[in-house]
C-alpha positions in Angstrom: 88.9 84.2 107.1 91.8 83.5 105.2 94.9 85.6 105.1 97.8 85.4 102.9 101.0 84.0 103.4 103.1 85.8 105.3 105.8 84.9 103.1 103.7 86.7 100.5 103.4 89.5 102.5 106.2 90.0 103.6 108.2 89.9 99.7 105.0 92.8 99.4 106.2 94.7 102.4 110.1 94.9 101.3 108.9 96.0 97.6 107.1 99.1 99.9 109.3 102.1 99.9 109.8 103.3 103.5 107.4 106.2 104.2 108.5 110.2 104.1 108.8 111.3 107.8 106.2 114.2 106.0 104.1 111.7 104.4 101.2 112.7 106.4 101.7 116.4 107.0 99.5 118.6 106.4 101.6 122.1 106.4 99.1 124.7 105.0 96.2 124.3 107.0 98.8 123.4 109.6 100.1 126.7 109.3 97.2 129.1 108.7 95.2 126.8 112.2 98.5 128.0 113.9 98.4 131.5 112.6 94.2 131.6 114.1 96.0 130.3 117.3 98.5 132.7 117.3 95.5 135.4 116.6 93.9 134.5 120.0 97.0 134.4 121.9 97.6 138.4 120.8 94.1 138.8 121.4 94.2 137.5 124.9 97.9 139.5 125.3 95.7 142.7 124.4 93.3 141.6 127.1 96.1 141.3 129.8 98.0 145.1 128.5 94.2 146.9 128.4 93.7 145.7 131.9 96.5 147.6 133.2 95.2 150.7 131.4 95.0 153.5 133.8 91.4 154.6 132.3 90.4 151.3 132.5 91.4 150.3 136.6 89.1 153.9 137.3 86.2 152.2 136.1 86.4 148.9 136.4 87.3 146.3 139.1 89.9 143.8 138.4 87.5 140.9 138.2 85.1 143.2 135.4 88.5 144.0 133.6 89.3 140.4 133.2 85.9 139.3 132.4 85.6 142.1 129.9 88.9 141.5 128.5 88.5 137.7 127.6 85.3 138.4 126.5 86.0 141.3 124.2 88.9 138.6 122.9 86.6 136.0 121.9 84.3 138.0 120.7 86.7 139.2 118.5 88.6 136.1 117.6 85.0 134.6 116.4 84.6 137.3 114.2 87.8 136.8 112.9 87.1 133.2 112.3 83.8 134.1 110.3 84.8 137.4 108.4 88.8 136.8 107.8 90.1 133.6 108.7 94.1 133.1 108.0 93.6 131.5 105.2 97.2 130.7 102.9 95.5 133.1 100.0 94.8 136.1 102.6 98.1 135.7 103.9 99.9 135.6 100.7 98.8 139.4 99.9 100.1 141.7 102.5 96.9 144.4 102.6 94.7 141.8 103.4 96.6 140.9 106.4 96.7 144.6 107.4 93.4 145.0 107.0 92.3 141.7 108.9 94.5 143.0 111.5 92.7 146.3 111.7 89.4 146.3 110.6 87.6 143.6 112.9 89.0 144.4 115.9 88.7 147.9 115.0 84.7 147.1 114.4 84.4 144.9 116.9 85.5 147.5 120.0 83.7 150.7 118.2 80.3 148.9 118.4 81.4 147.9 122.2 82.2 151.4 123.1 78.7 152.7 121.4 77.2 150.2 122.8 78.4 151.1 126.2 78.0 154.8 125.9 74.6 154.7 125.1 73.7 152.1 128.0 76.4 153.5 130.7 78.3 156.8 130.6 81.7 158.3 128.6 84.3 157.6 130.6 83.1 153.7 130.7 82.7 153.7 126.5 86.4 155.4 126.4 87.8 152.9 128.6 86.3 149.9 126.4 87.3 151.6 123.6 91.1 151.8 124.6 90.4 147.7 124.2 90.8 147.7 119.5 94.0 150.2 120.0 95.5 147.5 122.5 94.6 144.8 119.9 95.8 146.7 116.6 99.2 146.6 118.3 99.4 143.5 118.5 97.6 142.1 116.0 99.4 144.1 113.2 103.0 142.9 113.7 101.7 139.6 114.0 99.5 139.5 110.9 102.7 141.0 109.2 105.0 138.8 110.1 102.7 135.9 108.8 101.8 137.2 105.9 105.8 137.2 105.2 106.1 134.0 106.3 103.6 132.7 104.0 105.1 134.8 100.9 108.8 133.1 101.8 107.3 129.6 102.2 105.5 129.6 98.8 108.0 130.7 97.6 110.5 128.1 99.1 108.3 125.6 98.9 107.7 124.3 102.3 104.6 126.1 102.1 102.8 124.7 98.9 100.0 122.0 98.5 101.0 119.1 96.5 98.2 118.4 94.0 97.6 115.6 91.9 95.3 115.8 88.9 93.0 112.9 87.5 92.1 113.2 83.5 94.5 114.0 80.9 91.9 116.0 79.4 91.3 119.9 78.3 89.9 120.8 81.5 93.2 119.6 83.7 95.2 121.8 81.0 93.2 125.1 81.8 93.4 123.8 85.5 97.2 123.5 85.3 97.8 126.6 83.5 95.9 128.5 85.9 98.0 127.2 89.1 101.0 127.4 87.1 100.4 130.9 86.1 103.0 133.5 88.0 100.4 135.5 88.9 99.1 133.0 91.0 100.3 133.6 94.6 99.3 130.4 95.9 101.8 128.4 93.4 101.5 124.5 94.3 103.6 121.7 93.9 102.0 119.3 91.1 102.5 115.7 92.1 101.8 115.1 88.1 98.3 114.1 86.1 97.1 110.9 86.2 94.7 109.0 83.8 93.5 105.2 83.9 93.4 105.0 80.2 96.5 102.6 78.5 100.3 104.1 77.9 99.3 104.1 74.1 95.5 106.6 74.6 97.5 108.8 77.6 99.8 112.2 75.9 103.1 112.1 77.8 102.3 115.5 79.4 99.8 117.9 80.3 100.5 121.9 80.0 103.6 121.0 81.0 103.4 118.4 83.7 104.0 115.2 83.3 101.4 112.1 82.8 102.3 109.8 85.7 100.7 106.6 84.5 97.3 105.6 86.2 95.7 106.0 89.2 96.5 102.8 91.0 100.3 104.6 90.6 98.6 107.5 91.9 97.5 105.3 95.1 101.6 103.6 95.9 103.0 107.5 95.3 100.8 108.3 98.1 102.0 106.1 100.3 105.8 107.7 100.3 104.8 111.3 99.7 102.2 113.8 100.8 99.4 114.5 99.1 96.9 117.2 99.9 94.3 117.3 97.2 93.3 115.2 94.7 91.3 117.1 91.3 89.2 115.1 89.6 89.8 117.3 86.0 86.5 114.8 84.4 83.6 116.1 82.9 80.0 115.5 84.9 79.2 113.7 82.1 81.7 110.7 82.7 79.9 110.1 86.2 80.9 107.1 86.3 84.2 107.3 84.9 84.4 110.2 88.3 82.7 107.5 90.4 85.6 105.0 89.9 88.4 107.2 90.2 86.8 108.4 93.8 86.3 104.4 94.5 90.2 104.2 93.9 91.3 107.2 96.0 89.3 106.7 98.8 91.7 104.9 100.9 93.9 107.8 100.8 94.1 110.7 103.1 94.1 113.9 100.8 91.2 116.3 99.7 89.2 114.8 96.7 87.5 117.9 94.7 85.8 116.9 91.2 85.9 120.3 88.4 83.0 122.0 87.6 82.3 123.1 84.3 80.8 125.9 85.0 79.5 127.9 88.4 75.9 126.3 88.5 76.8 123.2 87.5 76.9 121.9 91.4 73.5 120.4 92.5 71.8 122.4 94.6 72.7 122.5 98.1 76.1 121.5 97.5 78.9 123.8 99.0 81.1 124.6 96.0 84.9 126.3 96.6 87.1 128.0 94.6 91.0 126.2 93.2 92.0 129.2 91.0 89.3 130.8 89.7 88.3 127.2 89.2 84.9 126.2 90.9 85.0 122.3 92.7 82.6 120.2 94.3 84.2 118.8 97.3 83.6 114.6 97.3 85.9 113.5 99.9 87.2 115.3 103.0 90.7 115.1 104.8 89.3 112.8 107.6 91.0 114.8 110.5 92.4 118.3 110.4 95.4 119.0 111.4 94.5 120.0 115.1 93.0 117.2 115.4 95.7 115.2 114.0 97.9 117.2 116.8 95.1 116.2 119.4 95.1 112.5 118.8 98.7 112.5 118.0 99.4 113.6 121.2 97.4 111.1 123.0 98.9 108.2 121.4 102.0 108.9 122.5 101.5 110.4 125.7 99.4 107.1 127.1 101.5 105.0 124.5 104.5 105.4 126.7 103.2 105.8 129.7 100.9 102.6 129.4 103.8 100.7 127.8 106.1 102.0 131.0 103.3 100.7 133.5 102.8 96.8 131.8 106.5 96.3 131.1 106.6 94.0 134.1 103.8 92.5 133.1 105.2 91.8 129.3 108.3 90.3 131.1 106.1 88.3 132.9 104.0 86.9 129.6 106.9 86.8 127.4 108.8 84.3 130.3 105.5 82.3 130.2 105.5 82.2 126.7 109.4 80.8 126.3 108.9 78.4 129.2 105.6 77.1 127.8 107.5 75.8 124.9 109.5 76.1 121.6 108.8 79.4 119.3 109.3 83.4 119.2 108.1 85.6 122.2 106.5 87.7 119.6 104.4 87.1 116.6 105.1 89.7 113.6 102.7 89.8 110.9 102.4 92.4 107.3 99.2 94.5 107.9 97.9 97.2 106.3 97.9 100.6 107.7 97.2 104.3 106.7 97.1 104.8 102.8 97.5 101.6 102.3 100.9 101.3 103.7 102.5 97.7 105.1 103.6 97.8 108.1 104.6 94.9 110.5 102.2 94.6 113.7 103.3 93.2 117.1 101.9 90.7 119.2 102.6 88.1 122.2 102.4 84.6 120.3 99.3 83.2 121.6 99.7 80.0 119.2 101.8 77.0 119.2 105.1 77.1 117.0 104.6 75.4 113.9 107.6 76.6 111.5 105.3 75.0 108.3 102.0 77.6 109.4 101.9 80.1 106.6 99.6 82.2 108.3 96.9 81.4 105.6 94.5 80.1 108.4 92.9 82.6 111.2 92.3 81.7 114.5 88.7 80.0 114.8 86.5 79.5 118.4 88.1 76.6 120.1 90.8 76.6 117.9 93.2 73.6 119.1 96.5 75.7 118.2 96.1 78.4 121.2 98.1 77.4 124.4 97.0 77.2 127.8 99.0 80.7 128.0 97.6 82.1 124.8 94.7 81.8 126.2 95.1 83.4 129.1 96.4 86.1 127.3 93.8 86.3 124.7 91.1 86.6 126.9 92.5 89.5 129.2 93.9 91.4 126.1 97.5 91.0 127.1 98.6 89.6 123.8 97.8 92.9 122.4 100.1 95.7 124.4 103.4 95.2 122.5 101.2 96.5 119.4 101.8 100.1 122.0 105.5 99.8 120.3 103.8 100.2 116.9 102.3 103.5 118.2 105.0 105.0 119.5 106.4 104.1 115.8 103.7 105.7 114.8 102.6 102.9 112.4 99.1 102.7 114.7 96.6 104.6 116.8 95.4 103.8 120.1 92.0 104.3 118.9 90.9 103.0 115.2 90.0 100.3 112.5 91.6 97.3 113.1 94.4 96.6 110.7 93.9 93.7 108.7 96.0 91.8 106.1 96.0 92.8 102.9 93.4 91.3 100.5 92.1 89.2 103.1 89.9 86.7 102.6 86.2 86.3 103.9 83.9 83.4 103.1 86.5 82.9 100.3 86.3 86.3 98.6 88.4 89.6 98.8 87.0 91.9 101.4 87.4 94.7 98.9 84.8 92.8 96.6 81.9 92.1 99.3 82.1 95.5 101.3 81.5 98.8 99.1 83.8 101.6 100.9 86.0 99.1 102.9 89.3 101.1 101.8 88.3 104.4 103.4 88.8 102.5 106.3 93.1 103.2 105.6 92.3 107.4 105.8 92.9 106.8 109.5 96.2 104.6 111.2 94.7 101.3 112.0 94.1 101.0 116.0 95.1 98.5 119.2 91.0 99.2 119.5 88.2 100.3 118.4 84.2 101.4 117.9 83.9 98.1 116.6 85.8 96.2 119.0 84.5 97.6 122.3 80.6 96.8 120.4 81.2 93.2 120.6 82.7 92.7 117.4 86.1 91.3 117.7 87.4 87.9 116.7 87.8 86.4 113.0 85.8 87.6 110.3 83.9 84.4 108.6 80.7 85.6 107.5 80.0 88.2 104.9 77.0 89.7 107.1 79.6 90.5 110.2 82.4 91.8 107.8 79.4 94.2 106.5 79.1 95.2 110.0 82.2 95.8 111.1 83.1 97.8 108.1 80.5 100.1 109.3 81.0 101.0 112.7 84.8 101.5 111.5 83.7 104.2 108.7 81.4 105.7 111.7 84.3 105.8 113.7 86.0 107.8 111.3 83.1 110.4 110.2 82.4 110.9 113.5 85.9 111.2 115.3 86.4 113.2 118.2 88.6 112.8 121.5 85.6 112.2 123.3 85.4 109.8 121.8 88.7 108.0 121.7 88.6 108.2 125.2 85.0 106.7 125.8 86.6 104.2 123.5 89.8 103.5 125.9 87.7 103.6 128.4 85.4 100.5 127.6 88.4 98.4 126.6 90.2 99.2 129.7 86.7 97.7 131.5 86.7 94.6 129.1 90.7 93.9 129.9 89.9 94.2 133.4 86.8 92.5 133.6 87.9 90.0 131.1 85.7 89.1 127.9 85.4 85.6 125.0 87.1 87.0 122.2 85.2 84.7 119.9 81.4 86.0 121.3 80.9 87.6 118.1 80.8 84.4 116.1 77.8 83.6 118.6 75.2 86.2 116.6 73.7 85.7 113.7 75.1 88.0 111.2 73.7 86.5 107.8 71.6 89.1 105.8 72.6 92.1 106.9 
């Protein structure tokens, strides 16, 4: 592998803009996830106020009231999630939210009570039936208040997805007139249109809204500024014209939709939705939803600190071995490429010897003379690693994904980018201290084109198939291989040509 300089890299870095503190947010599926949330918490409330019901403690025990209770709540928080899920557009009209708010738990404890009645008695059925009334109080306020919410932050614009369109073409003007229109309650912020043609073929605006310039300038906006959703405004007959745009984008971490011309223009099969009145064929999902991003979030930082708290002694320790074991920095800092694309500096112990004329352009090879006796030590148990828990708690890095590597690194002499087909959707995540690939063995320098094939793959699996299971079966398998010690260089004893 060959890396590039880090002078290079560095000059790259400062020419970065530094990232929005919202540059990842996700704030209306934030919002409408809390608003189901907040749905099951007055559902469970109701639960707790029925229980109390004089009717209800005559026929039921306080154990049967509880279990009925939570179950009559998740009953009818499912069928809320099915039938009328807070979605931004239900919100945004205030008799939908009334009617959410009424008619499912209203449906849900009828059927309940007749239910009950015919397989028990009366006085059971109007006890379970005093369950929807308990829920409609709640519920309604709630659903009310929401949908107000909602209204104000459209309005305000804290509330709005940012959209960016690809194509200067007729279709993106219909698209744009549409969101644009006032009689769209869902009004979103439009990032601009962009189109890969030259400054002399693209018109200076679209309905309005402003040609940005291409989509590479698309890809470094992205990196400062949310983005929710990318619209591909091409017609199905410039597939591949469609193909390279989602080849471009797919590092970021928005929505990629492609315009349909028409409603059974989708292949069959294929789950079309609906941007106003506008049907879309969904190419690229957001790779974590925002509860998820809450999830991992808070397990980054929450074992982030605490780890970094428990081995502080033990950096003290490494870093006075590394300053007594000779000239050079305690810590080696080197550009890397995170989420989006996005430089950022990662931290480790220097493992190497100091050598003021290494430009970084060579990686670290089996046996490779430059390690020190330390270094090595460290290497092997994985110690050289734990200041990069700083860069999480900056929240430049994950515990748990892809590696971050250099940017346009080198393997077998070639770009990366050029030998592996979908290596930048690895950047829709933060980059991790570990990962699926890592804890399968393959860790260590990248020389061979089969291996960088390989790796690419488990970290794109990583990603389609995240959960917190497991990130934790992950952290738990490099905790046994920094215990247990491991050769960081055993990959480079498998043959990997051909793959």
């Amino acid at each position: 592998m060959r890396a590039p300089s880090p002078h290079d890299d560095a000059a790259l870095a400062a020419e970065e803009p530094r990232p929005s503190a919202l540059a990842g947010a996700q704030p209306v599926a934030a919002f409408t996830q809390l608003a189901s949330l907040l749905d099951l918490l007055a559902l469970l409330v109701a639960g707790l106020l029925w229980i109390d019901a004089p009717l209800v403690t005559s026929v039921f025990t306080p154990l049967e009231g509880r279990l009925i209770g939570l179950g009559m709540a998740a009953l009818c928080w499912a069928a809320m999630l099915s039938l009328t899920p807070a979605a931004l557009g239900r919100l945004l009209d205030m008799r939908w939210a009334i009617a959410d708010a009424a008619l499912v738990p209203g449906f849900v404890g009828t059927a309940a009570g007749l239910l009950t009645y015919f397989a028990s008695d009366a006085h059971v059925a109007g006890a379970i039936l005093l369950w929807p009334a308990a829920a409609l109080s709640l519920l309604l306020p709630l659903r009310i208040l929401l949908s107000g919410l909602a209204i104000r932050g459209v309005r305000d614009g804290w509330l709005r997805r940012r959209i960016a369109v690809v194509g200067a073409t007729e279709m993106s003007a219909e698209l744009i007139q549409r969101l644009t229109d006032p009689a769209n309650p869902e009004i979103p912020d439009l990032v601009g249109v962009f189109d890969d043609r030259d400054a002399t073929r693209r018109p200076p605006e679209v309905s309005g809204v402003g040609v940005r310039g291409d989509i590479a300038e698309l890809c470094r906006r992205a990196q400062t500024e949310r983005l929710d959703l990318i619209v591909i405004a091409l017609p199905l007959s410039r597939a591949m014209d469609i193909l390279r745009s989602v080849q471009q984008v797919q590092a970021l971490t928005a929505e990629v939709v492609v315009l349909l011309e028409g409603q059974n223009a989708a292949p069959q099969g294929t789950r079309v939705s609906v941007i106003a009145g506008y049907p879309v064929l969904q190419l690229v999902r957001q790779p974590l939803q925002p509860g998820a991003v809450l999830a991992k979030g808070a397990l980054d930082y929450v074992v982030a600190a605490l780890a970094l708290l428990m081995v502080s002694p033990l950096l003290l320790l490494a870093a006075l071995a590394i300053r007594l074991s000779g000239p050079g920095p305690v810590l080696f800092r080197q550009p890397r490429v995170g989420r989006n694309g996005r430089i950022f500096h990662i931290l480790k112990l220097r493992t190497l010897r100091w050598d003021p004329s290494d430009d970084g352009t060579k990686g670290v090879v089996a046996n490779d003379k430059r390690v020190t006796p330390i270094g090595h030590v460290l290497r092997v148990l994985c110690i050289d690693e734990l200041p990069q828990l700083i860069n999480v708690l900056r929240g430049e890095m994950s515990l748990v994904g892809p590696r971050p590597h250099v940017a346009h690194m080198l393997v077998a002499g070639r770009p990366i980018e050029e030998l592996v087909p979908g290596y930048g959707a690895r950047h829709r995540m933060k980059p991790g201290i570990t990962g699926w690939a890592q804890v399968n063995g393959l860790s260590g320098t990248m020389t061979d084109v089969g291996m960088a094939r390989i790796v690419i793959a488990h970290d794109l699996s990583y990603i389609s198939e995240w959960s917190l299971w497991l990130d934790l079966r992950i952290l738990a398998r490099t905790a046994v291989i920094s215990l247990f010690g491991r050769n960081a260089f055993d990959v480079q004893l498998r043959e990997w040509k051909g793959l």
